[in-house]
C-alpha positions as CSV (number, residue, x, y, z in Angstrom):
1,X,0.0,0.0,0.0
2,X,1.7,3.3,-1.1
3,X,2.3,5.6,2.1
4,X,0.1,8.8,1.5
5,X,1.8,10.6,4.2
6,X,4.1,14.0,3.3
7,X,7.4,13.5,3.8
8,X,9.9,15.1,5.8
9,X,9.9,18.3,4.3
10,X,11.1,21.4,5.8
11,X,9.7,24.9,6.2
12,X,12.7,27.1,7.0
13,X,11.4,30.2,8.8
14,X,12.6,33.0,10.8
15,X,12.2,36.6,10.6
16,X,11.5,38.1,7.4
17,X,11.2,34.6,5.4
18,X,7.5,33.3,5.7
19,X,6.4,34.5,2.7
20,X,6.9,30.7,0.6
21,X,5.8,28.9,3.7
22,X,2.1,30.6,3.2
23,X,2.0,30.0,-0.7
24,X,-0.9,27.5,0.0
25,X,-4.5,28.2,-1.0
26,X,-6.3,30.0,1.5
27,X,-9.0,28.5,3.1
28,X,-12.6,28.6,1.6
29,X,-16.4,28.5,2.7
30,X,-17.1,29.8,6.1
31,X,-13.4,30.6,8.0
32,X,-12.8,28.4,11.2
33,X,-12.4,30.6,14.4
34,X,-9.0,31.0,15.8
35,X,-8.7,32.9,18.5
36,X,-5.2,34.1,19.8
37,X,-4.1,35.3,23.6
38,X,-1.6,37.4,23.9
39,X,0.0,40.5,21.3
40,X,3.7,40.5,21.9
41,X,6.1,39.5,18.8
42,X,4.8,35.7,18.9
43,X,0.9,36.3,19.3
44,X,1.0,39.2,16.8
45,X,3.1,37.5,14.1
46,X,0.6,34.4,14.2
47,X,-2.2,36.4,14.1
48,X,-1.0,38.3,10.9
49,X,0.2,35.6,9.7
50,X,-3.2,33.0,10.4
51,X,-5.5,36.1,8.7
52,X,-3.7,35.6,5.4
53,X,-4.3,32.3,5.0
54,X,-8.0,33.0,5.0
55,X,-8.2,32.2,9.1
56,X,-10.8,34.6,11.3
57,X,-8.4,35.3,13.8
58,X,-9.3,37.4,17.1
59,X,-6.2,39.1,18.7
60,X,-7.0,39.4,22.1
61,X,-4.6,42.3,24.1
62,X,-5.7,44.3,26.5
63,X,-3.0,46.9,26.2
64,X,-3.1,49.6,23.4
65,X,0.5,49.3,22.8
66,X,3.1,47.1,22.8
67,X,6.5,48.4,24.1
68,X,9.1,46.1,23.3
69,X,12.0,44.3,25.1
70,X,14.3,44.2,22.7
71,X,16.8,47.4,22.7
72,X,14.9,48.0,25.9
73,X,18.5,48.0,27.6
74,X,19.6,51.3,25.4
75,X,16.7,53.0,27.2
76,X,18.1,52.5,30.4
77,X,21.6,53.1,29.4
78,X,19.9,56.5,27.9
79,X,20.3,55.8,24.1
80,X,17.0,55.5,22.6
81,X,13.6,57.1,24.2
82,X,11.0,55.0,25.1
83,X,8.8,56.2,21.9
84,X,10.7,54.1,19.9
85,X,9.7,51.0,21.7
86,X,6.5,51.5,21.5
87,X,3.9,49.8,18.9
88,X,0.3,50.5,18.0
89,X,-2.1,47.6,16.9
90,X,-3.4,49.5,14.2
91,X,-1.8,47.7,10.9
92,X,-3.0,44.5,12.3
93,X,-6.6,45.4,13.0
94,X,-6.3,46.9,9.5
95,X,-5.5,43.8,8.1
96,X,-8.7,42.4,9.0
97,X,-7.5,41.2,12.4
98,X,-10.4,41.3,15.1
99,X,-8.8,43.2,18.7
100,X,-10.3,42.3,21.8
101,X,-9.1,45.3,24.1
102,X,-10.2,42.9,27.0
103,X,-7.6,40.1,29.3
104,X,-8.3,36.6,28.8
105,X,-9.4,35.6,32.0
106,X,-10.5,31.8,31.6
107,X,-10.0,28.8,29.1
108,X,-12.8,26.0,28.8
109,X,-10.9,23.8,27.1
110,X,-14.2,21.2,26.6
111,X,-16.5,24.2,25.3
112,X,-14.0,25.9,23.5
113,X,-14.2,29.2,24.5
114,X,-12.3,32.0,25.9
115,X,-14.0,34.2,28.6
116,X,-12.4,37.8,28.9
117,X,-12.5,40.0,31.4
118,X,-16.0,41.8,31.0
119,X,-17.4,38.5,30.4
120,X,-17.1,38.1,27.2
121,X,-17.3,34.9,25.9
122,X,-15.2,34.0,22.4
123,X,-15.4,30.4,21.0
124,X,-12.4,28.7,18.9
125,X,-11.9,26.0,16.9
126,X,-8.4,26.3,17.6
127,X,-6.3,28.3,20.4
128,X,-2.8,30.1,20.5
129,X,-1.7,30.9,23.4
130,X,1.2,33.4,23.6
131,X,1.0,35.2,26.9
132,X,4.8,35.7,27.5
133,X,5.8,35.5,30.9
134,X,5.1,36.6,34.3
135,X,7.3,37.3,37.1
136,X,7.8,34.4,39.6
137,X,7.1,36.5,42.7
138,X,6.7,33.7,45.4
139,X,10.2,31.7,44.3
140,X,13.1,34.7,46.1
141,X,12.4,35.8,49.2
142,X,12.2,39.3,49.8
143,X,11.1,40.4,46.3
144,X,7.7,40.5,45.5
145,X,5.4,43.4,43.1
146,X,6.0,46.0,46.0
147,X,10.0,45.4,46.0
148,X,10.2,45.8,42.6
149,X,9.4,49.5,42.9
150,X,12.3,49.4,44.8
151,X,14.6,47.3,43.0
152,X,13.1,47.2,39.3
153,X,13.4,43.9,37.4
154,X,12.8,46.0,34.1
155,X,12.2,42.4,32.6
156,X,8.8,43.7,30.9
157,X,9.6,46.9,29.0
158,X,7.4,50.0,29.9
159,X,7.5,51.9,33.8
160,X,9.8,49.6,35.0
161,X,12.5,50.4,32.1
162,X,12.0,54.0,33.3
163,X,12.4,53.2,36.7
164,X,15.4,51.7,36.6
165,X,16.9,54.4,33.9
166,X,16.0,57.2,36.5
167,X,17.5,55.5,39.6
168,X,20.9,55.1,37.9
169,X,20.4,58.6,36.9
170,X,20.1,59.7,40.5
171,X,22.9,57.6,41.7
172,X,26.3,59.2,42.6
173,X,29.5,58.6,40.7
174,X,31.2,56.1,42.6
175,X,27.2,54.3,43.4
176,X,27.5,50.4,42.9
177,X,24.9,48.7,40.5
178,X,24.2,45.1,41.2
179,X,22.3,42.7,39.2
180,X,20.9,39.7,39.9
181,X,20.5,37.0,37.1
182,X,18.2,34.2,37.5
183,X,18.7,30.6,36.8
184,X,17.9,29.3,33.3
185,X,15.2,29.3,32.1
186,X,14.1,32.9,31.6
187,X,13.4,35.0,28.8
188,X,16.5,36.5,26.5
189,X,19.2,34.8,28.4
190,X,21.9,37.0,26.7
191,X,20.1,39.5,28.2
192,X,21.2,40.4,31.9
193,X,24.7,40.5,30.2
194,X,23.9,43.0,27.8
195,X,22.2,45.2,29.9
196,X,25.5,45.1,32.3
197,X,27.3,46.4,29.7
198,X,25.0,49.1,28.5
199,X,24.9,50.2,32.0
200,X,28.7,50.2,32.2
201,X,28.8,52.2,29.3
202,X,27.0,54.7,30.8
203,X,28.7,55.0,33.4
204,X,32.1,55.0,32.0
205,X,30.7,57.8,30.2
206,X,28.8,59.7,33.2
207,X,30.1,58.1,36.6
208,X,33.5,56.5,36.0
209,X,33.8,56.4,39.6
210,X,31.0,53.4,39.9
211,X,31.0,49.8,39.8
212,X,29.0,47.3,38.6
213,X,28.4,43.5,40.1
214,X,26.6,40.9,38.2
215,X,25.5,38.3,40.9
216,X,24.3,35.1,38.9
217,X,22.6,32.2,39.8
218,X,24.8,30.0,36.8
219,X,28.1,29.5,36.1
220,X,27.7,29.9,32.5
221,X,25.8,32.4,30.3
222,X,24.7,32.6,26.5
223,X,27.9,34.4,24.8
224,X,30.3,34.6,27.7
225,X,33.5,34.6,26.1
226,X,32.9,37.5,23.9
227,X,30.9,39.4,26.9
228,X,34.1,38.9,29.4
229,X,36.6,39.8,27.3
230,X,34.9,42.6,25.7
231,X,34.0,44.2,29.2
232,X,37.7,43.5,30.0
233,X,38.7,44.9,26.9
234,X,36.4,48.3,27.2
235,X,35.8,48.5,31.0
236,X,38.6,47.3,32.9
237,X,37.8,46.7,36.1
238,X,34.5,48.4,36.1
239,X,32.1,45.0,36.0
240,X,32.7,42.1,38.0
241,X,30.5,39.0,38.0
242,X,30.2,36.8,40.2
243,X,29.0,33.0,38.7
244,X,27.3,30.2,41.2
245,X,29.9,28.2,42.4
246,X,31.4,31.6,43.5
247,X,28.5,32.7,45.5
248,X,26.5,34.7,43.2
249,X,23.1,32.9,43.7
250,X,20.6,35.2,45.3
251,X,18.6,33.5,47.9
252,X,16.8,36.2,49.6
253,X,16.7,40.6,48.9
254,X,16.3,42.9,51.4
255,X,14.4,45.7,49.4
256,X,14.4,48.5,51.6
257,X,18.3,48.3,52.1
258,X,18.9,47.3,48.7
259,X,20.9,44.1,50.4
260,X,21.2,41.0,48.0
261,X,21.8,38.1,49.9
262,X,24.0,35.3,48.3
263,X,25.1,31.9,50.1
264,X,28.6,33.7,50.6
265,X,27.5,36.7,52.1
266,X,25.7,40.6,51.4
267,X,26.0,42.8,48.4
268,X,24.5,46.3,49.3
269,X,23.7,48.4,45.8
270,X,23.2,52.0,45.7
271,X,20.6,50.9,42.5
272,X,19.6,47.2,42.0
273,X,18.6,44.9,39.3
274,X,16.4,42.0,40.4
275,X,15.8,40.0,37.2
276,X,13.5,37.1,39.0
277,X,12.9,33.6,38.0
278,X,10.2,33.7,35.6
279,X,7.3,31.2,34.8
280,X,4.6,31.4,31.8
281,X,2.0,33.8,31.7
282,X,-1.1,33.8,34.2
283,X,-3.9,32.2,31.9
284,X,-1.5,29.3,30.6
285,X,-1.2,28.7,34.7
286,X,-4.2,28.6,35.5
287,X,-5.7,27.3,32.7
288,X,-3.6,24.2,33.4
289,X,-1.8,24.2,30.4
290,X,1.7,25.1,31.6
291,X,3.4,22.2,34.0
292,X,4.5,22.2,37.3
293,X,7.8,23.8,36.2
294,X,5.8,26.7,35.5
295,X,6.2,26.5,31.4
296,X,4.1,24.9,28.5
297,X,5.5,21.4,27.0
298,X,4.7,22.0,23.4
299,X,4.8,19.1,20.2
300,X,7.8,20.8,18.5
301,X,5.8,20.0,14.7
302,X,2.3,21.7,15.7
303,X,3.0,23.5,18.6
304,X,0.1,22.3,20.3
305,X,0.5,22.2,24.5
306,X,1.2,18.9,25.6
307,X,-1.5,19.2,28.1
308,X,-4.6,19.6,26.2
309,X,-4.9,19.0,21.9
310,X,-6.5,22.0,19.8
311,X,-4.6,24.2,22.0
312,X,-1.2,25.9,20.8
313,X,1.4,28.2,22.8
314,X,4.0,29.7,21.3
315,X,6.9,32.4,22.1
316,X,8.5,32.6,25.8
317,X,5.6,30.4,27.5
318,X,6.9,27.2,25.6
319,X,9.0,24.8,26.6
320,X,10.5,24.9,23.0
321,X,13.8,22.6,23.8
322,X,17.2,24.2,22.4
323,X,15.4,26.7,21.4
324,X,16.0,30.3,23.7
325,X,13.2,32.9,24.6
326,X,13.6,35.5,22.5
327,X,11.8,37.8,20.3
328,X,13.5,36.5,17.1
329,X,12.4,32.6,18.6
330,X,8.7,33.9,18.9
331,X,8.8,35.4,16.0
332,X,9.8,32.3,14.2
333,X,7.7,30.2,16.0
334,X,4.7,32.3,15.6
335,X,5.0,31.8,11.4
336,X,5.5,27.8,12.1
337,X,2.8,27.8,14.3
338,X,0.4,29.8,11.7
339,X,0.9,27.0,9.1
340,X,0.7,24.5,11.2
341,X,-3.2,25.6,12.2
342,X,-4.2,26.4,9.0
343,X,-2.9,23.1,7.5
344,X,-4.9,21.0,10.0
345,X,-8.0,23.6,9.5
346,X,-7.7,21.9,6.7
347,X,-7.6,18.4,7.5
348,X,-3.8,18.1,6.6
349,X,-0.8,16.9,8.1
350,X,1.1,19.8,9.4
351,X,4.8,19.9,7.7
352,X,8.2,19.6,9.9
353,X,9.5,22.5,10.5
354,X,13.2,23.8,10.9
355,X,13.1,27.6,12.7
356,X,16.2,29.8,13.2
357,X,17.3,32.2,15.5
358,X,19.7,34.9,16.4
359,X,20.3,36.7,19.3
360,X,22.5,40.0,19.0
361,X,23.9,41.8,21.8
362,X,25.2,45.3,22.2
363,X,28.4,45.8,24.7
364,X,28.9,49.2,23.7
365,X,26.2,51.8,20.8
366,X,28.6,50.6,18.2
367,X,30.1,46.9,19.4
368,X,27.9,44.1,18.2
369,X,28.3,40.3,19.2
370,X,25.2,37.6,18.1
371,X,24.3,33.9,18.5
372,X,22.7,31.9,16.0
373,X,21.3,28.4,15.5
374,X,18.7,26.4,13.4
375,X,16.0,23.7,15.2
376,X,14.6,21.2,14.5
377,X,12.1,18.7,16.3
378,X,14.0,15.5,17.2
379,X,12.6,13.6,20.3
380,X,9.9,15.7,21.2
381,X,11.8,18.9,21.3
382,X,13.2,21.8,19.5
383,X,16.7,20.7,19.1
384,X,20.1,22.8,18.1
385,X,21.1,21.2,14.4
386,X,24.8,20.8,15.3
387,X,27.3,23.2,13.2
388,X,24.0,25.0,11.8
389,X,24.5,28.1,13.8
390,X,27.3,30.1,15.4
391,X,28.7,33.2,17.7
392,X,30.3,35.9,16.4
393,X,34.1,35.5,16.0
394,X,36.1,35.6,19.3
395,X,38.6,38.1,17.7
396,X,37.5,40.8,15.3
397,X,38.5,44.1,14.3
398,X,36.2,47.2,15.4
399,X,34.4,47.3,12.2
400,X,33.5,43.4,12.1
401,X,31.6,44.6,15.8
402,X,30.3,48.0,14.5
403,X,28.7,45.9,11.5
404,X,27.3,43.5,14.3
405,X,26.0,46.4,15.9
406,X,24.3,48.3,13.1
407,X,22.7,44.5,11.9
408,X,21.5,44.4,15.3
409,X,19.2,48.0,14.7
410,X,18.8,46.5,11.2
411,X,16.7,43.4,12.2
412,X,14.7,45.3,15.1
413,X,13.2,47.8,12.6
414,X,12.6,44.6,10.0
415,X,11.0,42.6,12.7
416,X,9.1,45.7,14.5
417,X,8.0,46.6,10.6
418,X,7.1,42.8,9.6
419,X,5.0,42.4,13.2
420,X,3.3,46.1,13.9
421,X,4.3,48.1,11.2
């Protein structure tokens, strides 16, 4: 009997290349209902991208902007203004995308619906979740919602980013900054290191007299090699971090002193960076789709949740294997995801996909380092394709960085453009 099944065939997608993976016909007679949670880069892209395959798609955010994460760090270091990280919903509702302005406050997973907060209900025939992540506020002791307007985690971009921008601004030369980075996972794990360096950079440049200490909960981080020797190279002495087997776990904050506490003793900051464990967003929790780790297990093919079939999470809730939590990821995962649904709309067998990412990092406005990789499923995951990907080279003239640098800005206006523009 001749096998009727596709084969293994790839859909290569990351940012800026979906447009052959959505060649397909769109769908005809009435549209299925796809309803998706959540409007950061993964919950927007999919809904963009599930309206032009013919999909009625309801996008439900409450907020009225998005303000994004990434280059969120050169706001705090005082390069770029908050404006600029900050997205309207507009060209996706004119698209045809429906907006509920309204939280997702309940999942009935055997009715299919989605109850929002006004009471509004919204059935589905198929659900993407794509809620981000919340802070884990019961797992440090000491640091809770109150203690982070005290110590701002600045983890989701908006007051906090300000916050933290305007306390190192009030600091004297000579303060010490100290940040706290979690255990993996979390979201953009490059991330604590990058905004150490933006920080040093501004204070190089407006309190040389400071110091800043990265207390970490792991003894190795995404890029280290080219973080370490670049702040040794352009800050000397300025940052130290301190891994985990060195005593730079956090166990408990003391907010009102701004005390970290570590195994090996107290770090007092004059302004501190409390980047918390971090867990999937409320309605996957309570909705019982994330696990008792606190994230979603995902089928790495159709990105549907392990825990309950029709249902799909994508972008920093998943547990997506290799693959890291970052905007590029979602964005990747939220075009996969998109043909995946509309394929089995249609009855079909959803194709195997191979997603890419890159992660780039700014040490300094005009020094650029990146990660990349490729993924594909293998054993249930989202697994690293060995020799597919790669860091930026460990030595490298200034203009080899000041190209990473400027292709850094170059892919957050394409992805910002491609997702809200």
């Amino acid at each position: 009997m001749r096998d009727t099944r596709p084969s293994r065939r790839h859909v290569i997608i990351g940012a800026g290349a979906a447009a052959a993976a959505f060649a397909a016909p769109a769908l005809a007679q009435a549209a299925p209902q796809v309803v998706v949670i959540g409007g950061g880069y993964a919950g927007a892209t999919c809904a963009r991208f599930l309206q032009r395959e013919g999909v009625s798609v309801t996008l439900v955010e409450p907020s009225a902007n998005y303000i994004s994460c990434p280059f969120s760090n050169a706001v705090i270091a005082g390069l770029r203004d908050i404006a600029q990280q900050t997205f309207t919903y507009d060209a996706i509702a004119a698209q045809g995308v429906r907006i509920a302005r309204q939280a997702a406050t309940k999942i009935d997973r055997d009715a299919k619906r989605v109850t929002l907060a006004d009471a509004t209900t919204l059935p589905y025939d198929r659900l993407v979740l794509a809620p981000g992540i919340d802070m884990n506020f019961t797992a440090l002791p000491g640091y809770d919602q109150a203690a982070s307007e005290i110590l701002p985690h600045a983890w989701k971009a908006g007051p906090q980013t300000l916050l933290l921008r305007q306390q190192l601004e009030a600091m004297d030369d000579g303060g010490t900054v100290v940040i706290s980075a979690p255990a993996n996972p979390f979201r953009c794990p490059p991330g604590p290191y990058e905004r150490a360096s933006l920080i040093a950079w501004y204070l190089k440049n407006h309190k040389p007299k400071s110091k800043l200490i990265i207390l970490d909960a792991k003894d190795a981080f995404s890029k280290q090699g080219l973080f370490t020797a670049a702040w040794k190279e352009i800050y000397g002495d300025m940052i130290e971090w301190v891994g985990l087997s060195a005593g730079g776990k956090v166990v408990e904050v003391k907010p009102r002193e701004k005390i970290f506490v570590t195994e090996f003793g107290e770090h007092r900051a004059d302004v501190g960076n409390v980047i918390p464990p971090q867990r999937a967003g409320r309605i996957a929790i309570d909705s019982g789709i994330a696990d008792q780790t606190g994230w979603c297990p995902i089928d790495p093919v159709t990105f549907e949740a392990r825990a309950q079939a029709g249902v799909h999470v994508i972008g920093d809730a998943a547990v997506a294997g290799g693959m890291p939590k970052s905007a590029f990821a979602a964005n990747a995962q939220a075009k996969a995801c998109a043909q995946a649904v509309a394929v089995m709309l249609r009855g079909a067998q959803a194709p195997e996909p191979k997603l890419i990412n890159t992660c780039y990092s700014l040490v300094t406005p005009d020094y650029g380092i990146s990660v990349a990789g490729v993924y594909a499923p293998a054993k249930g995951l989202l697994t690293d394709i060995p020799n597919a990907g790669g860091v930026s080279p460990a030595k490298a003239p200034a203009s080899v960085r000041a190209a990473e640098a400027s292709y850094a800005e170059g892919w957050y206006k394409t992805i910002t453009t491609e997702v809200f523009g």
